[in-house]
VEXDREN-2710 file (C-alpha; in Angstrom, 1 decimal):
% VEXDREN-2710
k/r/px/py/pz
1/UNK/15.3/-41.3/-5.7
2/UNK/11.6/-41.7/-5.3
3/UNK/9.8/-42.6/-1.8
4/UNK/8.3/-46.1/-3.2
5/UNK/11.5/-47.2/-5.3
6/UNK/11.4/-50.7/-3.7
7/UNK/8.3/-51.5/-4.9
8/UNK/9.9/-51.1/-9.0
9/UNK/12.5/-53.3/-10.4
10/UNK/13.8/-50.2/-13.1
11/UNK/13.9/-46.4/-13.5
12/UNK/11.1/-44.6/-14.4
13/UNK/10.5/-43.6/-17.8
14/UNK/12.0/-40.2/-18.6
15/UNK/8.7/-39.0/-20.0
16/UNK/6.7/-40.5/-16.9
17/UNK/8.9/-38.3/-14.8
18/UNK/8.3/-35.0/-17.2
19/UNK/4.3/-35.6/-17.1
20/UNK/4.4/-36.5/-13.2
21/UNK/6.6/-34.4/-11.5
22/UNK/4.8/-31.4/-9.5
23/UNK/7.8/-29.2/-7.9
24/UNK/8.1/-26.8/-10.8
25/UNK/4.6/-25.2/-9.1
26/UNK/4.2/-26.7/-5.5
27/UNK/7.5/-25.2/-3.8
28/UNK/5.9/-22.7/-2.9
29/UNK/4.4/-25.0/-0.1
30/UNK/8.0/-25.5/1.3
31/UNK/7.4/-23.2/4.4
32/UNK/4.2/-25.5/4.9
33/UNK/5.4/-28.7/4.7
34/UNK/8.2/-27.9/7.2
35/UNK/5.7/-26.7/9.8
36/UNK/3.6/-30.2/9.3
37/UNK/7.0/-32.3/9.6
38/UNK/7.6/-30.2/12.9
39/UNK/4.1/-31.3/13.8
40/UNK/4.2/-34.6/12.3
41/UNK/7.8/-34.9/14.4
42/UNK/6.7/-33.9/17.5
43/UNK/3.6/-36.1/17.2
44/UNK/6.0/-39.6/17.1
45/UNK/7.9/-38.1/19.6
46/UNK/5.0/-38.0/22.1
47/UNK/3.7/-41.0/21.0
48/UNK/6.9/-42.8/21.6
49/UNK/7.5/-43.8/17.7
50/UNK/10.7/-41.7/18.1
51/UNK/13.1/-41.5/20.7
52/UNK/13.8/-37.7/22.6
53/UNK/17.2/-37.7/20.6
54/UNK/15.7/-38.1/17.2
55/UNK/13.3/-35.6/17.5
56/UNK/15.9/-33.4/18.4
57/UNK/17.9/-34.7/15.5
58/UNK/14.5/-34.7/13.0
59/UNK/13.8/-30.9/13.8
60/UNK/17.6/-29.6/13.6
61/UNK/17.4/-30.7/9.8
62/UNK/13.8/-29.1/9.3
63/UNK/14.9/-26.0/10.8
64/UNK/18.4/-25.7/8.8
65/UNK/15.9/-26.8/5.4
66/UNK/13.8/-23.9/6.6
67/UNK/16.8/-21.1/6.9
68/UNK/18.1/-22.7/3.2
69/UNK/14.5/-22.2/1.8
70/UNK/14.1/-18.6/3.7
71/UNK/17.2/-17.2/2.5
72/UNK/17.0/-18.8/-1.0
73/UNK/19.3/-21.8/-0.6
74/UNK/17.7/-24.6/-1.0
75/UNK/18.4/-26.5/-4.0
76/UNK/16.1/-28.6/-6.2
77/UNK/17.5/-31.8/-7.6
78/UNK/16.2/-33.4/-11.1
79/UNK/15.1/-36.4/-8.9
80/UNK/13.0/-34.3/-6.7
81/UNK/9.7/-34.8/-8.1
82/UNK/7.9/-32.9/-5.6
83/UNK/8.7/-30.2/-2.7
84/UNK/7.8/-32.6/-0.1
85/UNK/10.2/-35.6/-1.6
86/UNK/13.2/-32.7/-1.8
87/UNK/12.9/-31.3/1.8
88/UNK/12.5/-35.1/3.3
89/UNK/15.9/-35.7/0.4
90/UNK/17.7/-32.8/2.2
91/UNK/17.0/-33.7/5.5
92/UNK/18.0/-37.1/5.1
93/UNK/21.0/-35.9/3.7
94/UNK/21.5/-33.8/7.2
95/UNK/20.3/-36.3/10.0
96/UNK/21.3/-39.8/8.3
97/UNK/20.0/-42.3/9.2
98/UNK/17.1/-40.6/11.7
99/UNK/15.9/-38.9/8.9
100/UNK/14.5/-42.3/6.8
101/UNK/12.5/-42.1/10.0
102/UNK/10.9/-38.7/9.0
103/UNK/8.2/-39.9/6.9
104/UNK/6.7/-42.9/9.7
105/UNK/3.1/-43.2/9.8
106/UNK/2.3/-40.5/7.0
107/UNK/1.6/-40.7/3.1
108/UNK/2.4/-38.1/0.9
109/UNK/-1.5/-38.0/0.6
110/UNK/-2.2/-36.3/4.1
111/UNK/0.9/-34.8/4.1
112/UNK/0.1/-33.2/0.6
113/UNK/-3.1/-32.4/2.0
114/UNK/-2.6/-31.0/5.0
115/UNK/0.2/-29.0/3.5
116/UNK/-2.4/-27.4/1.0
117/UNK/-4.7/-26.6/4.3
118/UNK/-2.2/-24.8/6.0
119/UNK/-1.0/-22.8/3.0
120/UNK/-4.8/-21.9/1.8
121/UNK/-5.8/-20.7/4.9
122/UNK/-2.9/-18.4/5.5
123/UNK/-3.2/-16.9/1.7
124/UNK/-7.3/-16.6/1.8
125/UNK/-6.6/-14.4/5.4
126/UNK/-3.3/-12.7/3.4
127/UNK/-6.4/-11.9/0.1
128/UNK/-9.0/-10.6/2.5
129/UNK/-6.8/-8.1/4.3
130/UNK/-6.2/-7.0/1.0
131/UNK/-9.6/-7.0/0.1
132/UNK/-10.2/-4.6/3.6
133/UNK/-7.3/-2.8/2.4
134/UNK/-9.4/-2.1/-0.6
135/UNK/-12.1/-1.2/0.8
136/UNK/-10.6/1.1/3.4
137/UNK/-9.0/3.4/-0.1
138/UNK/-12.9/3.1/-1.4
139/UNK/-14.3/4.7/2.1
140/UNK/-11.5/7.0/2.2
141/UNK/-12.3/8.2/-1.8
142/UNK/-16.8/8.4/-0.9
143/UNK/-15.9/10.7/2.4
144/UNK/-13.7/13.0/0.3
145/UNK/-16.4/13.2/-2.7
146/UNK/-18.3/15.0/0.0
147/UNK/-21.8/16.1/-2.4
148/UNK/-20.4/15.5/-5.6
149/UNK/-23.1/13.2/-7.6
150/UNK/-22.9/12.0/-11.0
151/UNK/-25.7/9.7/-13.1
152/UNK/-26.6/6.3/-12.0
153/UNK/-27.1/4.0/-14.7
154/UNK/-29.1/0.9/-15.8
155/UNK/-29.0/-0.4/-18.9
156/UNK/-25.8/1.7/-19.6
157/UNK/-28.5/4.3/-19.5
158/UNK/-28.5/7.8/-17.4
159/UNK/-31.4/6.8/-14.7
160/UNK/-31.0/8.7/-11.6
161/UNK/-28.2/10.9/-10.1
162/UNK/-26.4/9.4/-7.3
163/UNK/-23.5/11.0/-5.1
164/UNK/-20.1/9.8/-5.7
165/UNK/-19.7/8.4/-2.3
166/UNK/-23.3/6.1/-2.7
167/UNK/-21.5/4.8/-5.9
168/UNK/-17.7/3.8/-4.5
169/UNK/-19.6/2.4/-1.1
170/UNK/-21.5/0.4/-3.4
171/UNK/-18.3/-1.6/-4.5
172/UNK/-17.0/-1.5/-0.8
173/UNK/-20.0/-3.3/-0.1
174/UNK/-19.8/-6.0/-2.5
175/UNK/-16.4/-6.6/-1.1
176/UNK/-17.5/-6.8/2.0
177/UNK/-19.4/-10.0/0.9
178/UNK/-16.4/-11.2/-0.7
179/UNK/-14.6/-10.5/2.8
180/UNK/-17.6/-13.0/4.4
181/UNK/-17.1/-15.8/2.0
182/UNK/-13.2/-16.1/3.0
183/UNK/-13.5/-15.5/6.5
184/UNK/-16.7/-18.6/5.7
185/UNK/-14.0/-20.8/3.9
186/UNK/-10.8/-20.6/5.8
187/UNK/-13.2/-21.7/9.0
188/UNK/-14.6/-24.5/7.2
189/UNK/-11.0/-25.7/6.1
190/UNK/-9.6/-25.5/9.5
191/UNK/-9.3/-29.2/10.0
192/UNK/-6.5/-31.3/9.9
193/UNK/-6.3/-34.3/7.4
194/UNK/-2.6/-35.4/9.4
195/UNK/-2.7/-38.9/10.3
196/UNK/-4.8/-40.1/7.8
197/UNK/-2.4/-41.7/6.2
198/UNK/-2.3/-43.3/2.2
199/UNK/-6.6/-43.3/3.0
200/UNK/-7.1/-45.7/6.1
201/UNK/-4.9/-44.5/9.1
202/UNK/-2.1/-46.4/10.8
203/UNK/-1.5/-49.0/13.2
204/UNK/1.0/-46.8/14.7
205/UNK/-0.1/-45.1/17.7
206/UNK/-0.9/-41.8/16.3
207/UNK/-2.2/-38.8/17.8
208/UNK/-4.0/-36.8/15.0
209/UNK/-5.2/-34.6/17.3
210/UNK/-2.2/-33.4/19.4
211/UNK/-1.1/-33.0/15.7
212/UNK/-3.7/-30.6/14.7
213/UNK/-3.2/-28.3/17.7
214/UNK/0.4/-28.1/17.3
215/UNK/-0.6/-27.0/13.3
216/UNK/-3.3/-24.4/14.6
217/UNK/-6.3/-26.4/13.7
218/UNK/-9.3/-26.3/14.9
219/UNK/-10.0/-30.2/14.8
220/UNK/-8.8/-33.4/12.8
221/UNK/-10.5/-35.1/10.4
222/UNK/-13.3/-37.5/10.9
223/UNK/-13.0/-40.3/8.2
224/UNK/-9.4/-41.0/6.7
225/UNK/-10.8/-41.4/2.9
226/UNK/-12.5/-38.1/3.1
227/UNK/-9.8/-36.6/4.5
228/UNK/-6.9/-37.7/1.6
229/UNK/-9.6/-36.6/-0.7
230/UNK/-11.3/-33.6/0.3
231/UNK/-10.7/-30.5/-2.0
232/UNK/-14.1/-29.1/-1.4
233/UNK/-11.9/-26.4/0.9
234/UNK/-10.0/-25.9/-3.2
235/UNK/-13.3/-25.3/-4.7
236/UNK/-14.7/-23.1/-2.4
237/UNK/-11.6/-20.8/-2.6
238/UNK/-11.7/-20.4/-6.4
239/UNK/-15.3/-19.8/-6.4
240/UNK/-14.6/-17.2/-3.2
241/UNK/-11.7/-15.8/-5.2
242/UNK/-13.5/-15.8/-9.1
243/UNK/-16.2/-14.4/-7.5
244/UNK/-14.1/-11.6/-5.8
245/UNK/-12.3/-11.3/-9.5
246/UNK/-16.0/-10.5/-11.1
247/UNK/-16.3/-8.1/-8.6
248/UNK/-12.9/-6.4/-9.3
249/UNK/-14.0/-6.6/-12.9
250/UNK/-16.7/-4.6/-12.9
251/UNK/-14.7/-1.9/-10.9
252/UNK/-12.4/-1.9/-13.4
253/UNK/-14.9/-2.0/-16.2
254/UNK/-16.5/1.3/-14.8
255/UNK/-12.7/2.7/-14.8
256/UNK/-12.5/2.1/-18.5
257/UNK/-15.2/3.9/-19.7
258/UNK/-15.0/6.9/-17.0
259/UNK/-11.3/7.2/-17.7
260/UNK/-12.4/7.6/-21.7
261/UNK/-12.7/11.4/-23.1
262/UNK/-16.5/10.7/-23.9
263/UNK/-17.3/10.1/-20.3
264/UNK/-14.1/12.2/-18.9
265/UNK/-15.3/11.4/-15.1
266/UNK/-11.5/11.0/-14.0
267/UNK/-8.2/10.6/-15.4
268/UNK/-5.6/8.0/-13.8
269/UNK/-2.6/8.9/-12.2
270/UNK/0.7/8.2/-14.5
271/UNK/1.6/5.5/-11.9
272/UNK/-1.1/3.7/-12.7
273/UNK/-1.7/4.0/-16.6
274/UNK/0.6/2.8/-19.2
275/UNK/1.3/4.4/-22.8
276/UNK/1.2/3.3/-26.3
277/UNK/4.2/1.9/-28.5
278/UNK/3.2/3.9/-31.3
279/UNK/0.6/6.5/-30.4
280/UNK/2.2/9.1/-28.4
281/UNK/-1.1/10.8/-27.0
282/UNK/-2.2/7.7/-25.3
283/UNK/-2.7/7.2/-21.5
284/UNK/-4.0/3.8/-20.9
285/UNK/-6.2/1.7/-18.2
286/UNK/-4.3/-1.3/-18.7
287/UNK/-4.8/-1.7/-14.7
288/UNK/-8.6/-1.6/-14.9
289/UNK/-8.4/-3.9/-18.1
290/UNK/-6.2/-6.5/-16.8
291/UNK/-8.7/-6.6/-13.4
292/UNK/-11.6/-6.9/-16.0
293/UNK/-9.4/-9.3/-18.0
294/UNK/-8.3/-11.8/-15.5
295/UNK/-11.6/-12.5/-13.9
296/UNK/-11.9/-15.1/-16.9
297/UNK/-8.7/-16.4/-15.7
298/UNK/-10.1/-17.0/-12.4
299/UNK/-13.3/-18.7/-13.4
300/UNK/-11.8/-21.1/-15.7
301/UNK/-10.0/-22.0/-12.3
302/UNK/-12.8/-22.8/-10.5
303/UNK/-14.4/-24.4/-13.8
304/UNK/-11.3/-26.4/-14.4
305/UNK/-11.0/-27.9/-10.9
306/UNK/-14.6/-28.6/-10.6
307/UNK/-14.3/-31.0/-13.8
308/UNK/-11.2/-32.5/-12.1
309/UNK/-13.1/-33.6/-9.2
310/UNK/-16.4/-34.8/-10.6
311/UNK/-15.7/-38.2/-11.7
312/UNK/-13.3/-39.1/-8.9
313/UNK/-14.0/-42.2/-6.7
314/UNK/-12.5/-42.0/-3.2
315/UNK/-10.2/-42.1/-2.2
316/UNK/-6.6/-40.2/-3.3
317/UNK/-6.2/-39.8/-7.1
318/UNK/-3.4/-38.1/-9.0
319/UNK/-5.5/-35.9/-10.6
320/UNK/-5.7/-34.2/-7.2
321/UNK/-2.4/-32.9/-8.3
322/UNK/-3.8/-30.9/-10.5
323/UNK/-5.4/-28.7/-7.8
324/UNK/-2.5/-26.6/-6.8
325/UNK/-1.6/-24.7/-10.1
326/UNK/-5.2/-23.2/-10.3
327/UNK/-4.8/-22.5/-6.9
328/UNK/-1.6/-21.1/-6.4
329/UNK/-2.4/-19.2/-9.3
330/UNK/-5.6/-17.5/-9.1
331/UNK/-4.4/-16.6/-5.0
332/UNK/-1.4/-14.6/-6.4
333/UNK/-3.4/-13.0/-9.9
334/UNK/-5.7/-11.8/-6.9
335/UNK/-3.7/-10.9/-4.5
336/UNK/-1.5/-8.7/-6.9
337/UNK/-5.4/-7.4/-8.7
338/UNK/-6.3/-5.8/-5.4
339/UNK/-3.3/-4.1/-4.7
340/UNK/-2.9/-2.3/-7.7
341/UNK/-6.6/-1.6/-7.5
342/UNK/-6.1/-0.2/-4.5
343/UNK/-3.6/2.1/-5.7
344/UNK/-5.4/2.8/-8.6
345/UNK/-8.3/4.1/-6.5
346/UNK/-5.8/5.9/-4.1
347/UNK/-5.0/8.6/-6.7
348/UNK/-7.3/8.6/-8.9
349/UNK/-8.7/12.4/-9.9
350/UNK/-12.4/12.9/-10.1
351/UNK/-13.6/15.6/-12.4
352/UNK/-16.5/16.3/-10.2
353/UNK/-18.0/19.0/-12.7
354/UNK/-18.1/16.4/-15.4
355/UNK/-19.4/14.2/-13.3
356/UNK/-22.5/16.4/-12.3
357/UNK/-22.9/18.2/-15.7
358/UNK/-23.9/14.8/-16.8
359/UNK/-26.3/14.0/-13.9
360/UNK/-27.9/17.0/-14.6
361/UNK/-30.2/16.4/-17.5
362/UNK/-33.2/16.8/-16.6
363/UNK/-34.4/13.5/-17.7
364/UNK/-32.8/12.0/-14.9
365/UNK/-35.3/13.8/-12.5
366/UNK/-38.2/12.4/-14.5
367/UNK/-39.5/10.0/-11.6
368/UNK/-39.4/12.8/-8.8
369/UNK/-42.1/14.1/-10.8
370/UNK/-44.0/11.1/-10.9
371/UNK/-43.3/11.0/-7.3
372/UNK/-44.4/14.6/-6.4
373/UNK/-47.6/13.6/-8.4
374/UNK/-48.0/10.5/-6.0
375/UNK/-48.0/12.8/-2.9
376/UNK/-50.9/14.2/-4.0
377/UNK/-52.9/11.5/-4.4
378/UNK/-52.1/10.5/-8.1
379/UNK/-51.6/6.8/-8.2
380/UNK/-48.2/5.9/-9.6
381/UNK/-49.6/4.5/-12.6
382/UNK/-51.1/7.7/-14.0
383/UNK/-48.2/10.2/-12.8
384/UNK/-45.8/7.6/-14.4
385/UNK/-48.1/7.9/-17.9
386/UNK/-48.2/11.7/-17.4
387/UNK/-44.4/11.9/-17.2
388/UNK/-43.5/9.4/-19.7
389/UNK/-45.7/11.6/-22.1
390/UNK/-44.3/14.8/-21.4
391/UNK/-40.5/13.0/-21.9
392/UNK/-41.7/12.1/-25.0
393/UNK/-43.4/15.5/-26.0
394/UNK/-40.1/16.7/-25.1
395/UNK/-37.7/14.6/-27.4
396/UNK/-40.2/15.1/-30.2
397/UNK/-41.2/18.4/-30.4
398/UNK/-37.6/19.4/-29.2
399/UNK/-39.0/21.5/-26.1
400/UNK/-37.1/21.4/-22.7
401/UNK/-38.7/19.4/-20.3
402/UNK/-38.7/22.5/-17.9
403/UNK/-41.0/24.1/-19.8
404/UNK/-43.5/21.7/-20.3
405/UNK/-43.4/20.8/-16.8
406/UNK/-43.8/24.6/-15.7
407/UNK/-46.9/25.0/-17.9
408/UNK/-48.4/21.5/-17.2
409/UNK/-51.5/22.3/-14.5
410/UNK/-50.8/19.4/-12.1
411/UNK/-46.7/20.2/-12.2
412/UNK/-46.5/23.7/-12.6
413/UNK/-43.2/25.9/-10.6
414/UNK/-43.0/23.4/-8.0
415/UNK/-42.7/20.3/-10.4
416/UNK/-40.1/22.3/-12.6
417/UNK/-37.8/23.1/-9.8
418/UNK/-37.0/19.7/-9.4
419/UNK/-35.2/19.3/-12.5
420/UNK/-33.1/22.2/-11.3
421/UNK/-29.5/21.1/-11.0
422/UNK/-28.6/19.0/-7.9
423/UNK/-32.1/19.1/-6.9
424/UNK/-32.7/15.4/-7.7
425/UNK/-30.1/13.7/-5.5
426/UNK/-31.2/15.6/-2.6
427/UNK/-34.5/13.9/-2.5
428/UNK/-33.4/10.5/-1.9
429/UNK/-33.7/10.1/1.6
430/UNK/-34.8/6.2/2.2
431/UNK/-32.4/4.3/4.4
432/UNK/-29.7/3.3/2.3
433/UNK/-30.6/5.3/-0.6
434/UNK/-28.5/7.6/-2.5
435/UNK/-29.5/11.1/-0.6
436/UNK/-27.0/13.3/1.6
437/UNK/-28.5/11.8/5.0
438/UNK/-28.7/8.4/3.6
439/UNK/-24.9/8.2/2.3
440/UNK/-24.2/9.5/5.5
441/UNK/-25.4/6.9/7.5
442/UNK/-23.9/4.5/5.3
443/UNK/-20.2/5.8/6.2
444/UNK/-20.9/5.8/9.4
445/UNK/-22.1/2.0/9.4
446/UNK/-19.7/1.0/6.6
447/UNK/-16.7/2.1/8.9
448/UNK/-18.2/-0.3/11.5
449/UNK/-17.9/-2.9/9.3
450/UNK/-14.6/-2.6/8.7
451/UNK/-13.6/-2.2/12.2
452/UNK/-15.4/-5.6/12.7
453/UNK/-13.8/-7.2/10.0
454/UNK/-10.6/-6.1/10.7
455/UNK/-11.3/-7.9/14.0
456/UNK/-12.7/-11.2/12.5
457/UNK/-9.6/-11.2/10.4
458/UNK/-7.0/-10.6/13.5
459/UNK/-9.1/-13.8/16.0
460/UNK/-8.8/-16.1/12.5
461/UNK/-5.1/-15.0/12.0
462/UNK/-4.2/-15.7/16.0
463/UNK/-3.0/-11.9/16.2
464/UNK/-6.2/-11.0/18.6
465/UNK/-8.7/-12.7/21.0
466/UNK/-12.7/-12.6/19.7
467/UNK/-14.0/-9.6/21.6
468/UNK/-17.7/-9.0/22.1
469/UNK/-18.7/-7.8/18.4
470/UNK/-15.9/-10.3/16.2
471/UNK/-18.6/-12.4/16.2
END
């Protein structure tokens, strides 16, 4: 049974049905389309649409759907073509005639969308706990490294030793962004689209707003055809949750090559590695790869959906249908990414001495020269030259760069001993830098931030009250 059968004089087409129906993928939005036909319920009731007693009636059936749903019981029909026309099915089935009365004053178009609402928000809070979760293993890994260092790179190219902690914060960081834009998008989708009907309201005497705060929203909507057709809130979370995915992919990236024996900087825990079918020496990062590997999942997403909506005129289309796979999919690929991330990161080992062996070239020290020349009055320019020439004296002549340095006039012992071994990392002491004191610092503030997004994260949730620095 469909919910517009009068309207057709035959059966849809077999194929029609195939191409159309959407509750292969959207039943996941059961527990969300329960709490809006609660809402939607208790909204006719006060409005005096339904009588006390049918309410009553209306949410016995939701909540016996909802214990079949939670404990697995629920049962699709071939005829259901959607999760809202099978729970509105079943509770027909349960309350008779009362529930043909279920579906008054709504549209599967602001149901649909509302549904979507509810169940974005709670998953985007659900991803960036996990995302803090993340982040708390990545501070918890840079305050063990204590003063291990290793080579920071551009280019792919050894450039300047860095301690281990500067380098993991730097990815806790980045997440910490990705934490924002979530936070950003869940407050921006906190409006209810309930009681916008098919795309022009109702002349029933509605009450979108009592609706909204029984739902948790923060407001209604505004204009009924922007609200059945609004999937900006869709957009924004794949490009939050792609752009999240690029960042895990370039932690994972890093993980591949460290993990190799060329760069040997760590080696995974068993847990988190996998073997080969034929190669019996092989430990792989299939973790790290699959985080690298499904960030193009995730941007084709966003890319998908974004060519969906472009050419849409207002106000509902089907082709809105084709929002929840993308979404529903890329919410769980990332959801799942940053836990095994985090685990990942949790027991990692880092060879430390590797790690540092390789910093300590003394290449790498090559513009604390330049800068000791610039303390004494050689503009940057010159001591740049002067170093770059001695670098290359060195590679060509096959000399160590020590010894040059010793015997250069302007250099001499003092220039020399800053290519000694862990001399370099020391001397970066500019706020936010790389240096002992710096990194230090940055703990210190970096464990603020997570204390205040833990906070942001509890107020948007409902499990706190804003106090004086969630703001």
């Amino acid at each position: 049974m469909t919910l517009w059968q009068g309207r057709f004089g035959e059966e849809m087409a077999e194929v029609v049905s195939e191409f159309t129906v959407s509750a292969g993928f959207d039943r996941v939005l059961a527990v969300e389309d329960l709490d809006g036909s609660r809402a939607h319920v208790r909204g006719l009731g006060r409005s005096g649409i339904l009588t006390e007693h049918e309410v009553e009636i209306l949410l016995a059936a939701l909540d016996q759907v909802g214990e079949e749903v939670a404990q697995g019981r629920f049962v699709f029909v071939p005829e259901d073509e959607d999760v809202h026309t099978a729970i509105e099915r079943r509770v027909t089935e349960l309350a008779g005639d009362v529930g043909a009365k279920l579906h008054t004053g709504r549209s599967r178009n602001d149901q649909v969308a509302t549904d979507l609402r509810v169940w974005c928000r709670r998953r985007l809070i659900e991803a960036a706990a996990d995302v803090v979760a993340l982040q708390e293993v990545l501070l918890g890994r840079a305050t063990d490294a204590g003063d291990a260092y290793l080579p920071g790179y551009t280019h792919m190219q050894r450039a300047q030793p860095v301690l281990l902690a500067h380098h993991l914060l730097a990815h806790a960081w980045a997440l910490a962004r990705d934490v924002d834009r979530l936070i950003a998008t869940v407050e921006r989708m906190d409006v209810s689209p309930l009681g916008a009907g098919a795309l022009a309201g109702s002349s029933l005497p509605l009450d979108p707003d009592y609706v909204a705060e029984t739902l948790g929203f923060h407001a209604r909507f505004e204009n009924s055809l922007d609200a059945v057709s609004d999937r900006d809130f869709v957009a924004e979370a794949l490009f939050d949750i792609a752009l999240l995915g690029v960042h895990l992919s370039r932690m994972g990236e890093e993980i591949v090559l460290w993990s190799t024996e060329e760069f040997g900087f760590c080696t995974l825990a068993d847990a988190y590695a996998t073997g080969s079918s034929m190669l019996p020496q092989k430990k792989n990062p299939d973790v790290a790869e699959l985080a690298r590997g499904k960030a193009g999942r995730l941007i084709g997403h966003l890319t998908g959906l974004l060519v969906t909506l472009k050419g849409l005129p207002l106000s509902y289309n089907r082709d809105l249908q084709e929002d929840k796979e993308p979404l529903i999919d890329a919410v769980q690929q990332v959801s799942v990414a940053l836990r095994a991330l985090a685990g990942l990161f949790a027991t990692i080992e880092f060879h430390h001495d590797r790690m540092q062996a390789a910093a300590d070239g003394s290449f790498a020290a090559a513009v604390d020269l330049a800068e000791y020349l610039v303390e004494r009055g050689v503009p940057f320019r010159k001591a740049h030259a002067l170093v770059g020439g001695l670098v290359r004296d060195s590679l060509e002549r096959h000399v160590p760069l020590a010894e040059l340095v010793q015997a250069h006039p302007d250099l001499g012992d003092a220039g020399a001993k800053l290519l000694e071994p862990g001399v370099a990392v020391s001397r970066r002491t500019t706020p936010g830098g790389a240096g002992a004191a710096a990194v230090a610092e940055q703990v210190e503030r970096f464990t603020r931030r997570l204390d205040v997004d833990r906070t942001r994260l509890g107020v948007i949730s409902g499990e706190e009250q804003p106090g004086p620095h969630a703001t």
